[in-house]
C-alpha positions in Angstrom: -32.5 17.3 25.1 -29.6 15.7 23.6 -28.5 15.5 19.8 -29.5 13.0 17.6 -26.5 10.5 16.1 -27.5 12.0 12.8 -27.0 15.4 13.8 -23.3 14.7 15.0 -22.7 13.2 11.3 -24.0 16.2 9.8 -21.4 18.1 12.2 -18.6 15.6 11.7 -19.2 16.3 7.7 -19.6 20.1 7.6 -16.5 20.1 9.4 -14.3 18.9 7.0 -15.3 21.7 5.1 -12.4 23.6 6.9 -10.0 21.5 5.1 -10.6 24.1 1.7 -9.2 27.2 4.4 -6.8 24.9 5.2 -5.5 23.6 2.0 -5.9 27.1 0.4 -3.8 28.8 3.4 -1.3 26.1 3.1 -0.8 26.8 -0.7 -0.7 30.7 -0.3 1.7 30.7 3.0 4.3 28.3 0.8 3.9 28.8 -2.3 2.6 32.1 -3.2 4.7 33.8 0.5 1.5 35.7 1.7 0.4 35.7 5.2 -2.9 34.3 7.0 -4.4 37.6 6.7 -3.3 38.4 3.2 -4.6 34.8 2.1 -7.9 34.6 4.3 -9.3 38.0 5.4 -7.8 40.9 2.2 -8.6 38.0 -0.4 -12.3 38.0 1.2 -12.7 41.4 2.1 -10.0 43.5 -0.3 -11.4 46.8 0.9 -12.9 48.5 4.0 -16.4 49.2 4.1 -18.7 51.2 6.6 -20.9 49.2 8.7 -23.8 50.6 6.5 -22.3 48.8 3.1 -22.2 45.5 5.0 -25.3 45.6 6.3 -26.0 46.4 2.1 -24.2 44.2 1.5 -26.0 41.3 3.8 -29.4 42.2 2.8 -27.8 41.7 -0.9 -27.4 38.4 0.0 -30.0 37.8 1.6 -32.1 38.5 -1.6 -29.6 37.0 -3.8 -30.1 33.7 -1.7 -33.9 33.7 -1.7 -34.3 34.2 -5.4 -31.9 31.7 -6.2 -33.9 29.0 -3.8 -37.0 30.2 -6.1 -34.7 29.5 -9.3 -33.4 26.4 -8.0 -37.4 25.2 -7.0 -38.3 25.5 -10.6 -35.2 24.4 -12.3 -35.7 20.9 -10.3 -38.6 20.7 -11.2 -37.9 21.1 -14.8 -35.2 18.7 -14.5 -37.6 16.1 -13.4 -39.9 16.2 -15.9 -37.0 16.2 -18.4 -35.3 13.4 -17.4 -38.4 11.3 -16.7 -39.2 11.9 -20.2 -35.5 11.3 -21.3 -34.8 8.3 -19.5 -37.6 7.1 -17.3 -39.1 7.2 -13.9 -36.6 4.6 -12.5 -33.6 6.8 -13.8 -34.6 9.6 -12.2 -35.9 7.7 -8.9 -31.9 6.6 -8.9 -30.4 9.5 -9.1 -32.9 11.2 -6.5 -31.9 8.8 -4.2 -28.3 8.5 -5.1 -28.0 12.5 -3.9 -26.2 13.4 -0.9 -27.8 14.3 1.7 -26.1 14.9 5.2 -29.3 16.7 7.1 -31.2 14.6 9.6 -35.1 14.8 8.1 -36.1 15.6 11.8 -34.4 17.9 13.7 -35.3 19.5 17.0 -35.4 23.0 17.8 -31.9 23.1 18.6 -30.5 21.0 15.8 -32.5 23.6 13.4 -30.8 26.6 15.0 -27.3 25.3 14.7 -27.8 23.5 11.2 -28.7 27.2 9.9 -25.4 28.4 11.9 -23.4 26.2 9.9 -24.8 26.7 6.8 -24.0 30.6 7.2 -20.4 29.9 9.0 -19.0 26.8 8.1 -20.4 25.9 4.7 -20.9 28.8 3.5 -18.0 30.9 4.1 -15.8 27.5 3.5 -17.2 26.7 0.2 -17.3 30.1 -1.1 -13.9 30.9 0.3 -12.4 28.4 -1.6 -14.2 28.1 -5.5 -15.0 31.6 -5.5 -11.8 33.7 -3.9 -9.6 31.3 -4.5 -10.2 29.0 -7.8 -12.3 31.8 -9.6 -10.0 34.9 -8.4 -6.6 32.7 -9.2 -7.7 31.6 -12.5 -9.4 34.5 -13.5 -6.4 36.5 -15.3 -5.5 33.1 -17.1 -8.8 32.1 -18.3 -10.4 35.2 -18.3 -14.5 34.7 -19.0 -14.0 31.1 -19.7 -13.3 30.8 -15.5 -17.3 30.6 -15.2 -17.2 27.7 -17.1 -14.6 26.3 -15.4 -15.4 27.6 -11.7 -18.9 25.7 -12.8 -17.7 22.6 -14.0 -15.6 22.2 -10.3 -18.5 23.1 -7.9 -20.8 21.0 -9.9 -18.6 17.8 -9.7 -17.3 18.2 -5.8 -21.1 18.0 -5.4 -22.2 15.2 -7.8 -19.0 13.5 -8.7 -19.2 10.3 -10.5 -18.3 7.4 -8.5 -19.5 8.5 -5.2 -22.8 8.9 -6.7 -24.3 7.1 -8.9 -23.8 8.0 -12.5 -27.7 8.8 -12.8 -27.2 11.3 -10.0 -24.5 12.9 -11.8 -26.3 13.3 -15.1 -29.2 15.2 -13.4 -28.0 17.2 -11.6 -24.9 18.1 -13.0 -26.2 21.2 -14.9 -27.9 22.9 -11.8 -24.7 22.6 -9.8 -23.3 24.3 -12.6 -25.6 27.0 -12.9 -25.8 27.6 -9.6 -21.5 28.2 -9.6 -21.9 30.5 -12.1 -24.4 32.5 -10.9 -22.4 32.4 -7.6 -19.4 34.2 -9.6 -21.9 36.5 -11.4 -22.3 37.7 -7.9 -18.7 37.9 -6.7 -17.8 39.7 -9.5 -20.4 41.8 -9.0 -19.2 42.5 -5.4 -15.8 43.8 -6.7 -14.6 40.3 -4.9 -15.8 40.7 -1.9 -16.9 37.4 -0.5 -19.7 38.8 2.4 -22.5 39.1 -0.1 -21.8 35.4 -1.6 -21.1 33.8 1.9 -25.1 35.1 2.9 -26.5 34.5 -0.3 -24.9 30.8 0.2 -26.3 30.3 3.6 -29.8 31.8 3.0 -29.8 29.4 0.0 -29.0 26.4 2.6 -31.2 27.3 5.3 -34.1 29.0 4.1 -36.3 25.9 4.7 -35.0 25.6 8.2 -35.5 29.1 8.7 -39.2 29.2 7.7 -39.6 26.1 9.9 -38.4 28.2 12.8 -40.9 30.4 11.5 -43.9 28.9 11.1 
């Protein structure tokens, strides 16, 4: 069986995701002189652990990820019923369909197996590479506890930012992007800065409904 047009768009997309490893080992290799290891691998994984911490450190995220799609279930809906009552049905029916969404609503068996693969390695260690070991690590000793904030602000906006969705999207869903980066760093920090624990929590958070498709 074949994959769907759809499908190849979702691929095409996630993989421009490599452009934050790229762009970030551009910048360290000119400007700050460290090599592709330095800047990729020690800034994800500063120290060595036994196999037995990873696999700690996986079922960490693992956990991490699945309580945060429980967080995230509630917050929605809590955001619903707030902005319906704020501004209306049709606001909210606007900025529900203004969201981005790359994900084919049908996928085959196959297309489910390798959209959960990319969530874990392409989106997930892209996107966490980049705001969490890179903009919240760099900007840490500058802005010290204020880099939540900040980290927040930037991973809710590269997901809802104004213009390429519609200004409705932007207003509701702003705050759970936001959240949802600072809880990210919470765990990073927690994690001494290593990225493995954020990378699965980010990927269980993507693909837990594709995984209890498989599943079921």
């Amino acid at each position: 069986m074949g994959f769907s047009k759809e499908f190849w768009i979702f691929v095409g997309l996630s993989s421009l995701e490599f452009l934050f490893l790229i762009g970030s080992a551009i910048f360290f290799k000119f400007v700050k002189k460290e090599s592709l290891r330095v800047s990729l691998l020690q800034r994800s994984f500063p120290e060595k652990k036994s196999w037995i911490v990873r696999i700690g450190d996986i079922g960490a995220g693992i956990t991490a990820g699945v309580l945060l799609t429980f967080f995230a279930r509630g917050f929605i809906s809590f955001t619903r019923f707030s902005v319906i009552k704020m501004f209306g049905r049709e606001f909210y029916n606007t900025a529900s369909s203004g969201s981005i969404d790359v994900i084919p609503p049908v996928l085959s068996l196959e297309e489910i197996i390798l959209t959960i693969v990319i969530f874990y390695l392409v989106i997930g260690v892209c996107e966490e590479f980049f705001f969490r070991s890179v903009l919240y690590v760099e900007l840490k000793p500058y802005l010290k506890n204020w880099t939540y904030i900040v980290n927040g602000v930037i991973f809710a906006l590269f997901h809802v930012f104004p213009g390429i969705v519609p200004i409705q999207t932007t207003v509701t869903y702003f705050l759970y992007y936001f959240i949802m980066g600072i809880l990210l760093c919470v765990i990073l920090e927690i994690q001494d800065n290593d990225l493995l624990a954020n990378i699965i929590t980010h990927g269980t958070f993507n693909a837990l409904p594709y995984i209890l498709a498989l599943l079921s």
